[in-house]
C-alpha positions in Angstrom: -8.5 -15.4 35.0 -10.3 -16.0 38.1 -14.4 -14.8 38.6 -13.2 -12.8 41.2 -11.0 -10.9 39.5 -13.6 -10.9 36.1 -15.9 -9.1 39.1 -13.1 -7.0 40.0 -12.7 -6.2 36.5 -16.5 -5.0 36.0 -16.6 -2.9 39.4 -13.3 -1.3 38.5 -14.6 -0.5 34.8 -18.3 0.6 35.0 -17.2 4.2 35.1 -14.8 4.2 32.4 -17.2 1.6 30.0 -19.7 4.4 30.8 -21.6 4.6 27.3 -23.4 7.5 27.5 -26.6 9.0 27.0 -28.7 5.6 25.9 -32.5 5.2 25.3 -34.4 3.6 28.9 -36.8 1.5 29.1 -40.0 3.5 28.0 -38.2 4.8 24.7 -38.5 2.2 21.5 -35.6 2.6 20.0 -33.1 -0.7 19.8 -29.6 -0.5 20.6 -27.2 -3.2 19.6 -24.0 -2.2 21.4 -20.5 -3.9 20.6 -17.5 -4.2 22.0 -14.4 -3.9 19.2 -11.0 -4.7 19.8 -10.1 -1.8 18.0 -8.2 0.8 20.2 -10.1 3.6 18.2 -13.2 4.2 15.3 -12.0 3.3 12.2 -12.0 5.7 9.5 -15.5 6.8 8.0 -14.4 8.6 5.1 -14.4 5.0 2.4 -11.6 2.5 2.8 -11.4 2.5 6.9 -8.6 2.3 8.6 -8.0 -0.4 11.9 -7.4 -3.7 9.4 -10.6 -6.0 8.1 -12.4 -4.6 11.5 -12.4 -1.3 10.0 -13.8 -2.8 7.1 -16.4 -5.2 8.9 -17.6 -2.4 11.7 -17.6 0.7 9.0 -17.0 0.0 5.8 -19.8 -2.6 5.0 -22.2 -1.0 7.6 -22.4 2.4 6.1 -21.3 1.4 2.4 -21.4 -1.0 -0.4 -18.6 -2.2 -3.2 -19.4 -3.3 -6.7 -19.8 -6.9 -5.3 -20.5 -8.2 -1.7 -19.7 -11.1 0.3 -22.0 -13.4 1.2 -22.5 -13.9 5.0 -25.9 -15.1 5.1 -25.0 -18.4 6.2 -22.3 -20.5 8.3 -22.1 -23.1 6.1 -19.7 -22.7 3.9 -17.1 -20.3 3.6 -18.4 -16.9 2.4 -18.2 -16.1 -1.5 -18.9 -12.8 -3.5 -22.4 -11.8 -4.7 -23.6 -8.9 -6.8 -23.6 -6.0 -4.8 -24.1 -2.5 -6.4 -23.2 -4.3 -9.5 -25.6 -6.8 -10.9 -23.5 -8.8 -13.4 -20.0 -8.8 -14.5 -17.8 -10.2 -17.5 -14.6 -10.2 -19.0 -14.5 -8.7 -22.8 -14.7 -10.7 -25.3 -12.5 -8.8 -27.5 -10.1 -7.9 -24.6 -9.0 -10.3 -21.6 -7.5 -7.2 -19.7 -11.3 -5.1 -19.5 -13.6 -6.1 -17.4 -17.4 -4.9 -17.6 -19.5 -4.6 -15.0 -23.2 -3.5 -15.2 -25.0 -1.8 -12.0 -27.4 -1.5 -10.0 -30.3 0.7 -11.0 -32.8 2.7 -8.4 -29.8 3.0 -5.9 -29.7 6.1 -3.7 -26.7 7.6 -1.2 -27.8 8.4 2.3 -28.0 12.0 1.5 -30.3 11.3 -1.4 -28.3 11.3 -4.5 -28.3 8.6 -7.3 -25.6 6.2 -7.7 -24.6 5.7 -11.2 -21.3 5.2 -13.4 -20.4 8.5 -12.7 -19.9 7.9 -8.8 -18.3 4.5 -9.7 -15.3 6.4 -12.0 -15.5 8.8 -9.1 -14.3 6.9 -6.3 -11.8 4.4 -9.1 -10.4 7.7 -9.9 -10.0 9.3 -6.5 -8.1 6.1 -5.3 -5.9 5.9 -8.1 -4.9 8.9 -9.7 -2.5 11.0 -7.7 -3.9 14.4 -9.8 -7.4 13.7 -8.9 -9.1 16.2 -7.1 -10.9 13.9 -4.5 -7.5 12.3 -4.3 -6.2 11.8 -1.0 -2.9 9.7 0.3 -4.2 7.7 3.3 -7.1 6.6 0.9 -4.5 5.7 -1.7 -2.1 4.0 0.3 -5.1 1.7 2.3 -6.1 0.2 -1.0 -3.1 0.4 -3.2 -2.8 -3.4 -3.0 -5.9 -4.1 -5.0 -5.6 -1.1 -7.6 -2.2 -1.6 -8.5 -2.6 -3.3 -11.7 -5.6 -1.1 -12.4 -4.9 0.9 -15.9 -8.0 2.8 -15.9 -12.1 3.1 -15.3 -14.6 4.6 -17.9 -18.1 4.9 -18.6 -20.6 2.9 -20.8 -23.3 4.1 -20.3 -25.5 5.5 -16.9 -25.8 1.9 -15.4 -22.5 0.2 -17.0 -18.3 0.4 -16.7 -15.5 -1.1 -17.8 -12.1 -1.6 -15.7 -8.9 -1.6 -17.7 -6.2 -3.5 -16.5 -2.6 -3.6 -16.8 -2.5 -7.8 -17.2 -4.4 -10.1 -17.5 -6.4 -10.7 -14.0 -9.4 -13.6 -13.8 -9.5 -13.1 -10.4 -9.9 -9.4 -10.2 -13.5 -9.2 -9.7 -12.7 -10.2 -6.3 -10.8 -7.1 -5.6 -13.9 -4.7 -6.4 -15.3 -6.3 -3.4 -13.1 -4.2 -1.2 -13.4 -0.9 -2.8 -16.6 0.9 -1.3 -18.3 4.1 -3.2 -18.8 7.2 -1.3 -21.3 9.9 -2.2 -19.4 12.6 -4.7 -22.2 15.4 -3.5 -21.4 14.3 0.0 -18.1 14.6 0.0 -18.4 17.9 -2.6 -20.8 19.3 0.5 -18.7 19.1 2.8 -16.1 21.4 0.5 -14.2 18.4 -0.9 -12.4 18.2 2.5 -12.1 14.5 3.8 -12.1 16.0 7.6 -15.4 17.2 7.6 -16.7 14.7 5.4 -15.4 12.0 8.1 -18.1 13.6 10.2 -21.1 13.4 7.4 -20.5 10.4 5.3 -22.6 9.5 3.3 -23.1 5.8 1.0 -25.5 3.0 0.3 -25.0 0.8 2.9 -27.2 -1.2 5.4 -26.6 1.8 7.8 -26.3 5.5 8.3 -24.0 8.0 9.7 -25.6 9.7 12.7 -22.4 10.5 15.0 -18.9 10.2 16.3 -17.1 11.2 19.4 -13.3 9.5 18.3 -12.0 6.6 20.8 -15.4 6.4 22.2 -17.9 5.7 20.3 -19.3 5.6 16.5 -23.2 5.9 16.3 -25.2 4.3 13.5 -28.4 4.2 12.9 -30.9 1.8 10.2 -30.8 2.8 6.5 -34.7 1.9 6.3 -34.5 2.2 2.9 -32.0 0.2 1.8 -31.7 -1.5 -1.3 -31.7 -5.1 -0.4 -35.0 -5.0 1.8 -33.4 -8.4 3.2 -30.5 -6.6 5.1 -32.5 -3.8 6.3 -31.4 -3.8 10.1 -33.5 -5.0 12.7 -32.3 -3.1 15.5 -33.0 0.8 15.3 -29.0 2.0 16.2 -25.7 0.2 15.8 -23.1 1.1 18.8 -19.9 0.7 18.4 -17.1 0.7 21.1 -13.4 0.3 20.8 -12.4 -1.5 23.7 -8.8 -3.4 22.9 -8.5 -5.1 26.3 -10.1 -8.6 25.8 -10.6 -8.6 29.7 -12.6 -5.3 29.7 -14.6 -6.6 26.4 -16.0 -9.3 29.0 -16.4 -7.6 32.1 -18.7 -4.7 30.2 -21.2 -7.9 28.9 -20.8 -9.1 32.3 -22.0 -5.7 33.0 -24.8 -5.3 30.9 -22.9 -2.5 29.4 -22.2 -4.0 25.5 -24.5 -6.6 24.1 -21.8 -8.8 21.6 -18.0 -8.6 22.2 -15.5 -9.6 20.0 -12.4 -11.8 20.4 -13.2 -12.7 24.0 -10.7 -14.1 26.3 -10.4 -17.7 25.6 -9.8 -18.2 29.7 -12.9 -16.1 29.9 -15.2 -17.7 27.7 -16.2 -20.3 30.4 -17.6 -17.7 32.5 -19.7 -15.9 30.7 -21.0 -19.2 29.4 -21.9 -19.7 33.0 -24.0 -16.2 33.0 -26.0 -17.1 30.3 -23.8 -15.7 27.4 -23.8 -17.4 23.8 -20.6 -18.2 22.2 -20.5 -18.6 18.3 -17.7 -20.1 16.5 -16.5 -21.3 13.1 -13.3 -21.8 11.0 -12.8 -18.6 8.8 -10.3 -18.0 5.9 -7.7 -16.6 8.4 -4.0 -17.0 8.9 -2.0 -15.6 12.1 1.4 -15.7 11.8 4.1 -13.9 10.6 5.5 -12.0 7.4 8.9 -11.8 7.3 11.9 -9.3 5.7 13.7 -11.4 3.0 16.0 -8.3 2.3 17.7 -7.1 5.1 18.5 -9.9 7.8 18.0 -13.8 8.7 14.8 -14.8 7.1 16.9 -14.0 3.5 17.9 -17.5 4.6 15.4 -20.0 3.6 17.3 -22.3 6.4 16.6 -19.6 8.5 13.1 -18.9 7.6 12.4 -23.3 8.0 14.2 -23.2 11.0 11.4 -20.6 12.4 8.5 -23.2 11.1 9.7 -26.1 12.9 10.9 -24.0 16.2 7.0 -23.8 16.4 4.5 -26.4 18.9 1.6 -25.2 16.9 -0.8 -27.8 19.8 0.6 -26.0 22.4 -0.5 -22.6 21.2 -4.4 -24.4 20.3 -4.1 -25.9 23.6 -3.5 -21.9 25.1 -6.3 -20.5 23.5 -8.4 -23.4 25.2 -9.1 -25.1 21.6 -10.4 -21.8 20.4 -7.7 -22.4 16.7 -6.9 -24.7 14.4 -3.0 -25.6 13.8 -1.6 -23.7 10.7 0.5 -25.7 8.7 0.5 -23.0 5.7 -1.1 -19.9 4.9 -4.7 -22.3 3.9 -5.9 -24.9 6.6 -6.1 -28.8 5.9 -9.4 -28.7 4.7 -9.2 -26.0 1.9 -9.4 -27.0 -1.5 -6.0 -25.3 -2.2 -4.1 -26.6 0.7 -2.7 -29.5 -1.4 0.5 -31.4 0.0 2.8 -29.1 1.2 6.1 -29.6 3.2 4.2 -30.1 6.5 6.6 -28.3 9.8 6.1 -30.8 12.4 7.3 -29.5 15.8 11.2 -30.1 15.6 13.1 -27.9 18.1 16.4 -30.1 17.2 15.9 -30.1 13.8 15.2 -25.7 14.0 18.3 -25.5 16.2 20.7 -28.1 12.9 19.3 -25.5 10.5 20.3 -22.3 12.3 24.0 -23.6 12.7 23.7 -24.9 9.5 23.0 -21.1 8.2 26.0 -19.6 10.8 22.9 -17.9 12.8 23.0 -19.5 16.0 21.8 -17.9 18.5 19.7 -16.2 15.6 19.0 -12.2 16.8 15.5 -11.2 15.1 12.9 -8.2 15.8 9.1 -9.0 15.6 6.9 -6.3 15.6 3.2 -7.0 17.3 0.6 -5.0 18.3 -1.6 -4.9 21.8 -4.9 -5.6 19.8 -6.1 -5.6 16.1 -8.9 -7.2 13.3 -7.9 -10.8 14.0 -4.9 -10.5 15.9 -6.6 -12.7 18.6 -5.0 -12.4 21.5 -1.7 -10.9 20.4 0.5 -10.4 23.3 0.2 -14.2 24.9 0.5 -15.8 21.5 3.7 -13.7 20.6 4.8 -14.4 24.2 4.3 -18.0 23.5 6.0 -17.4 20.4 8.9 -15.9 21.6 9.8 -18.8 24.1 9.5 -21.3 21.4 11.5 -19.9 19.0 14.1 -19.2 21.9 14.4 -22.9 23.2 15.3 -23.3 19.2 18.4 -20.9 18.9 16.6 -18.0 18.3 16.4 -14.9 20.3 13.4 -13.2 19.7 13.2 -9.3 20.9 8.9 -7.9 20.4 8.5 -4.9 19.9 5.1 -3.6 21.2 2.8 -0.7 19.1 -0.6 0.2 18.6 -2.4 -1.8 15.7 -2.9 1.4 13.5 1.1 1.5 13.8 1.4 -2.0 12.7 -0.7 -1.4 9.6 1.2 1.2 8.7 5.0 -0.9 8.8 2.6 -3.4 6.4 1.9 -0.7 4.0 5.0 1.0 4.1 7.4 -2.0 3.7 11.0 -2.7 4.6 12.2 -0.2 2.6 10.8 2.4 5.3 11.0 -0.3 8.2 14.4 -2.6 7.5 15.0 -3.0 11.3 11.8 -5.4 11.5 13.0 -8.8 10.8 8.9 -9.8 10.8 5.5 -8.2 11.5 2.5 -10.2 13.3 0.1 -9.5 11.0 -3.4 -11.3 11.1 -4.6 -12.2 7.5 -7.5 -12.3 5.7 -7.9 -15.8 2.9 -11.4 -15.5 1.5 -9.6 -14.9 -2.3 -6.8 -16.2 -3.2 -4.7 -12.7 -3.9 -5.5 -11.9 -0.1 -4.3 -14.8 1.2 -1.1 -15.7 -1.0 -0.8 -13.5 -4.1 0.0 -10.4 -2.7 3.2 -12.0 -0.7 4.1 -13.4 -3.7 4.3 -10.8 -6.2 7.3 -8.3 -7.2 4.7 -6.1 -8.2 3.5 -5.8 -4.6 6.7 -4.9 -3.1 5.6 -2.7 -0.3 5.1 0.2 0.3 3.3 -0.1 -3.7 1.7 -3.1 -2.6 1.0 -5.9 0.3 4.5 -7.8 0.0 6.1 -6.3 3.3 9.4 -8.3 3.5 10.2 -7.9 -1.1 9.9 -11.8 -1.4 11.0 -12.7 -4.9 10.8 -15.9 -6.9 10.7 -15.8 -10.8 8.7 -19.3 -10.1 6.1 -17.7 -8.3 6.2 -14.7 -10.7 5.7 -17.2 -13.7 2.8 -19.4 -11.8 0.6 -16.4 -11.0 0.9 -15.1 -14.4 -0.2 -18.3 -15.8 -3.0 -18.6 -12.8 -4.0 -14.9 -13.9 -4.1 -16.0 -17.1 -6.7 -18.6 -16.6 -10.0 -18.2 -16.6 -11.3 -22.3 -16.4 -12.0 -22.3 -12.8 -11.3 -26.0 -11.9 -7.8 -25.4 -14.2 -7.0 -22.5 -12.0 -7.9 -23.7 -8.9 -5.1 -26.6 -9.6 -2.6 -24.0 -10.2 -3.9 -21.7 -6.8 -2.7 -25.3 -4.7 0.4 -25.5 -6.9 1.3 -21.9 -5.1 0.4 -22.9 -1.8 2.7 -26.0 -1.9 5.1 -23.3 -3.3 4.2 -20.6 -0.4 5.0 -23.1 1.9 8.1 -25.2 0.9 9.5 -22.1 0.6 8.1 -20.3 3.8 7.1 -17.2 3.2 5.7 -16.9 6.8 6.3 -18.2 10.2 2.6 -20.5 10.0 1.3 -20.7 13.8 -2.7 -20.8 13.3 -5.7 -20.3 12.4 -8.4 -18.8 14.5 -12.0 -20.2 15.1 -13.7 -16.3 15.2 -15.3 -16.7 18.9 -17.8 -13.8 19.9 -20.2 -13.6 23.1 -23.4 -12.3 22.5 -25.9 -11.5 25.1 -28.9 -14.0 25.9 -31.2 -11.2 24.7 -29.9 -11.2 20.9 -31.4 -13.3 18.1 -31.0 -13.5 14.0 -27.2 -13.5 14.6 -25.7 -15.9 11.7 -21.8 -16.3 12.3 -20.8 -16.4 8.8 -17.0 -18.0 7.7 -15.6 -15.1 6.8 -13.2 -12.0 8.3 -16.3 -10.1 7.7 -19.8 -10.0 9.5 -23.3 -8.9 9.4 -25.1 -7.4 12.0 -28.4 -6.4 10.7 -29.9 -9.8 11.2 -30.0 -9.3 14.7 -32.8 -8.5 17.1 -33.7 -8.1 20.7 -36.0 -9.7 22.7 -35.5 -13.4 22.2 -33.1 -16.1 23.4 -30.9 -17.5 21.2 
C-alpha cells in the first residue's frame, strides 16, 4: 500500500470511523479507543463469542476466572496466577477432585458477594443441560474445557471442589477460561441472557456502561477492583470492531483510535513514519490449518504430508515483512515441547511424489477462511499465498470465504455438521498444552462435543495423553507433552504455516502498555499523556 492511497483511505473513512459522542478537550475523562479486528462486539453475557479476542477485549476486561494469566511482563511467555481463587490442590484421597479455595472480600459490579455459591452457579449453568441459567451458545463456546467435568460442589463459603471424569493434572489450566458472572445480575434482569447482555455484571478490571452492536462497546474503570494493581488508568475503554486491517490504520492515522490491532504488515512502515509505536513479541500461537480426517484426502496421511511440504513457510514470513516466525509444528523451535519432530522442509517435488503416490493428483480440497478473526492475521493474503503453493504441488485448492463468527461455529460444530470442508483456517491459541495439542488429539473431543474438528483418531495419542494426564511430576510430564508434539507432527494433524509475532500500533500519546507473550492482553496499564 502506497501513502497516498493510506491518505485516501483516511479521507474516504472519517465519516464512517465516526465514533461518536466523545469527551473534548476541557472534560477529564480518559479515553483509550481501539481498533479490533473483530467484525462485531463480542458477546457480554460470560464466555464471548469472536475467538480469544472475544475473550481478551470482553471477557477479561469486565470478568475474572478462578485463575488468571499473567501479562504483566514480556518476558517470558505468560503463565496462570491466582485469580478469584487463591490456592488450588489435587485431593489427596482422590486424584480426579480438585480443590480450590477463593478469594475472600470480592464484590460483582452490581454489588453482590462472590462466593462458592456463584462459582457452582456459573460450573452448573455451563454444564448441565437442566439448569435453569443454562443456555446453548454458553454451553457449546466452552464445551471443550468442561467436557470431562463430572461435577462442582461446595466446601464451604470461600472453598470448592471440581469432580472429574479422569484423571486431569493439567486441568487447573482450564478454569482459567471459564469467567463468573453475577447470579443477581443475571436473576435481575429475569434470568433472560438478552437483557442481561445489556447489564452485565462481574469482577473484572472494568465495568459495563454501554453497547450499540457493530459499533461500539463502552467500558468504563472498575475503581474498586480487587487487585488495586490492575485498577485502569484510563477512565473509559472504547472498543471498535473494525476487520479491515487497512481502515484499522487509516483511523490512527486519523487520530480517530488510539491502539489498533493486527495492522497491515505493508502498513506498519508508515505509521512508524508518523510517530506510531509498534510492539511485538513471539506468543504461543499457531496459524494453520485443521483438517477433516473422515470424509476426504487429508484421511490420507500421504496426503495430509504432502500439504506440509507443498508449503514455502520463508516466503509467507518474507510477505508479512518478517512480522512471523516459520511453523514447523503446532509449538515453535524454541518451546520446551517442540522436541525433534519430522521437520517439512519446502519440497514441491517431494508434495507432488506423495499425492500420486496416494492416487490424488491433482488433489481437489475445500478450505474454509474467514475475512478477519482473534489471530487470524491477515487471513485473505496468507490463504491466497496458500492456495498458490499448494496448487504449484498438485493440489487444487477452492477458499471458501465467511465471516469469523461463521468459522467458529464449523470449529464447534465439527465435520459431522460440516463434511464438505476438507480444512478450516483456524488461528490457535498454545499457552497450555490441551489448547495447543490435546484437544486435536482426543476422541473425546470429537467435535461438535469438543475442539477436534476433523475426528482425528490414534489409540497412541489416546494412550500418551492418558498417561500425560496421569502425571502430575512436572518435569516427567513435560517429557511426555514433547513426546506428543513429535507425535502431532509426524503424523500432521495440521497444515503448519506460522506463527505470528502479535504486532499492534499504538499512538505516541500512550504509556504503561506491556506487550505480554500471550493471545491475551492487558489494557489497564496504560495511560495518556506521555511518549512511549
Amino acid at each position: 500500500m502506497t501513502l497516498r492511497k493510506l491518505r485516501k483511505e483516511i479521507a474516504a473513512g472519517a465519516a464512517a470511523l465516526s465514533l461518536g459522542v466523545i469527551p473534548g478537550a476541557g472534560y477529564a475523562e480518559t479515553v483509550l479507543r481501539v481498533a479490533m479486528t473483530a467484525g462485531d462486539i463480542p458477546l457480554t453475557i460470560g464466555q464471548p463469542d469472536q475467538g480469544f479476542e472475544g475473550y481478551r477485549f470482553v471477557g477479561y476486561k469486565l470478568y475474572d476466572s478462578l485463575l488468571l494469566w499473567d501479562l504483566s511482563q514480556g518476558d517470558t511467555e505468560s503463565d496462570v496466577i491466582p485469580g478469584l481463587a487463591t490456592d488450588w490442590y489435587i485431593d489427596p484421597d482422590d486424584n480426579k477432585r480438585w480443590v480450590f479455595e477463593l478469594r475472600e472480600g470480592v464484590s460483582f459490579h452490581d454489588g453482590c458477594p462472590f462466593n462458592a455459591d456463584n462459582v457452582v452457579w456459573n460450573y452448573e449453568r455451563l454444564t448441565l443441560e437442566d439448569h435453569p441459567a443454562f443456555n446453548p451458545q454458553q454451553y457449546a463456546a466452552i464445551r471443550t474445557r468442561t467436557v470431562d467435568i463430572a461435577g462442582i460442589e461446595k466446601i464451604d463459603d470461600y472453598t470448592v471442589a471440581i469432580n472429574m471424569k479422569r484423571t486431569d493434572s493439567l486441568f487447573p489450566l482450564q478454569t482459567s477460561f471459564i469467567f463468573m458472572i453475577s447470579q443477581c445480575a443475571f436473576e435481575a434482569a429475569g434470568s433472560d441472557y438478552a437483557a442481561y447482555a445489556m447489564a452485565p455484571s462481574g469482577t473484572g478490571p472494568y465495568k459495563f456502561d454501554q453497547m450499540v452492536p457493530r459499533e461500539r462497546l463502552e467500558l468504563i474503570a472498575n475503581t474498586e477492583y480487587w487487585d488495586a494493581d490492575r485498577i485502569p488508568r484510563h477512565d473509559r475503554l472504547l472498543l471498535l470492531p473494525m476487520p479491515e486491517a487497512t481502515t484499522r490504520a487509516a483511523a490512527l492515522m486519523a487520530g480517530q483510535v488510539d491502539l489498533v490491532e493486527a495492522p497491515s504488515p505493508d502498513t506498519i512502515p508508515m505509521l512508524q513514519g508518523a510517530g506510531m509505536t509498534i510492539t511485538t513479541a513471539p506468543y504461543p500461537h499457531n496459524w494453520g490449518y485443521q483438517l477433516n480426517f473422515v470424509d476426504g484426502p487429508f484421511a490420507d496421511i500421504r496426503v495430509r504430508q504432502a500439504a506440509n511440504y507443498a508449503i514455502n513457510r520463508e516466503e509467507m514470513v518474507a510477505m508479512l515483512n518478517g512480522y512471523a516466525l516459520p511453523g514447523y509444528g503446532a509449538y515453535p523451535p524454541d518451546s520446551p515441547y517442540f522436541g525433534d519432530p519430522l521437520k517439512y522442509e519446502f519440497d514441491p517435488e517431494k508434495a507432488r511424489a506423495l499425492l500420486e503416490e496416494a492416487g490424488c493428483l491433482p488433489c481437489h480440497v475445500t478450505f474454509a477462511v474467514s475475512t478477519s478473526g482473534s489471530g487470524q492475521m491477515q487471513p485473505l493474503p496468507m490463504n491466497e499465498l496458500v492456495s498458490s503453493q499448494m496448487n504449484a504441488a498438485g493440489f487444487r485448492v477452492t477458499l471458501e470465504v465467511m465471516d469469523w463468527n461463521k468459522l467458529i461455529d464449523v470449529s464447534l460444530s465439527g465435520r459431522p455438521t460440516y463434511p464438505e470442508y476438507d480444512a478450516i483456517n483456524v488461528s490457535r491459541a498454545l499457552q497450555d498444552p490441551f489448547s495447543g495439542l490435546f484437544r486435536f488429539m482426543l476422541e473425546s473431543q470429537h467435535g461438535p462435543a469438543g475442539g477436534n474438528f476433523g475426528h482425528y483418531y490414534s489409540p497412541e495419542a489416546e494412550a500418551l495423553i492418558t498417561k500425560i494426564y496421569e502425571t502430575f511430576d512436572q518435569t516427567a510430564r513435560d517429557a511426555l507433552i514433547t513426546q506428543a508434539h513429535e507425535l502431532f507432527v509426524s503424523d500432521a494433524i495440521m497444515i503448519f504455516v506460522t506463527h505470528d509475532t502479535n504486532p499492534r500500533a499504538l499512538s505516541p500519546t500512550l504509556s504503561g502498555f506491556v506487550q505480554a507473550q500471550s493471545w491475551f492482553q492487558d489494557m489497564t496499564p496504560i495511560s495518556f499523556g506521555q511518549t512511549n
